[in-house]
N, C-alpha and C positions, 0 to 999 in steps of 0.2 A: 136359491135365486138364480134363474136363469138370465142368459144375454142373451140378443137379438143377434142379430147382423146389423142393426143399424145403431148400434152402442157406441157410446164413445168408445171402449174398452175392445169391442172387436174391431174398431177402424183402426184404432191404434194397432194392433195384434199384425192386421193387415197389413199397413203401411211400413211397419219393422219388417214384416217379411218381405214385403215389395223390395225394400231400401237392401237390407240382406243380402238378396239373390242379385241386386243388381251390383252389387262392392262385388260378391263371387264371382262373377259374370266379365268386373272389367281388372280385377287381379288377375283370373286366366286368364284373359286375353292380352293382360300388362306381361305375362313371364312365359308367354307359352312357349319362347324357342328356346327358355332354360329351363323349364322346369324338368323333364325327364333326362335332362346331361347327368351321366356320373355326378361323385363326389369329387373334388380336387385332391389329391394328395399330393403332397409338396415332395421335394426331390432331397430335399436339403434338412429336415426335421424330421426326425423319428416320430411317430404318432407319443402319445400318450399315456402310459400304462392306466389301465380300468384302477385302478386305486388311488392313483394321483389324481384322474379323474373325478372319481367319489369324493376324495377330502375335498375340493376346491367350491363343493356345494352344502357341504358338512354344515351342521348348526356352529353358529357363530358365538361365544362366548367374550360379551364387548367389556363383563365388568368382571374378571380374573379373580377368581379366589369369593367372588359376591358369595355366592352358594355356601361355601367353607364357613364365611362368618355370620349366616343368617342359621345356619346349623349348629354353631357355635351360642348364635346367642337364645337359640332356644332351649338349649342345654342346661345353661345357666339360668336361665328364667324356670326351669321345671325343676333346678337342685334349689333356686331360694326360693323359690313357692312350691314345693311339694304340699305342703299340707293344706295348702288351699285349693290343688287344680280341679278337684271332685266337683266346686263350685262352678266352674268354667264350660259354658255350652263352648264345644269342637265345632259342630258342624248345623246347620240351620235346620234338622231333622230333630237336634236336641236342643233348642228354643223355645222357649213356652210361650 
């Protein structure tokens, strides 16, 4: 199914891009006497090291030890039900 030019769907198309170019349009013209200045580097603070860097965006672990006891308790769910897990669809591939 094709569109027109006179679609809702391509005016829309349009009008995003119109609105688009014109935020582009008044952001450079909102930063243009800083945009190509250097970086600031401070006089007073050593940068960073690239690893202390990295941890500070690292995945966050909000419930400590969660994983340990979800491991934990399938362990024991597969030592008291061993002889029944053959009946157990795993995965929605093995669903009838």
């Amino acid at each position: 199914m094709t569109e027109d030019k006179g679609s809702l769907a391509a005016l829309g198309e349009n009008h995003f891009g119109e609105k688009l170019q014109r935020i582009m349009r008044d952001t450079e013209s909102k930063y243009r006497d800083i945009i190509d200045l250097p970086r600031p580097v401070s006089n007073v603070h050593h940068p960073m090291p690239e690893e202390d860097r990295a941890a500070q965006f690292s995945a966050f672990a909000a419930l400590t030890g969660y994983g340990s006891a979800i491991r934990d308790a399938e362990e024991r769910f597969a030592t008291d039900h061993a002889d029944g897990l053959e009946h157990i669809p795993f995965s929605e591939e093995e669903t009838p």
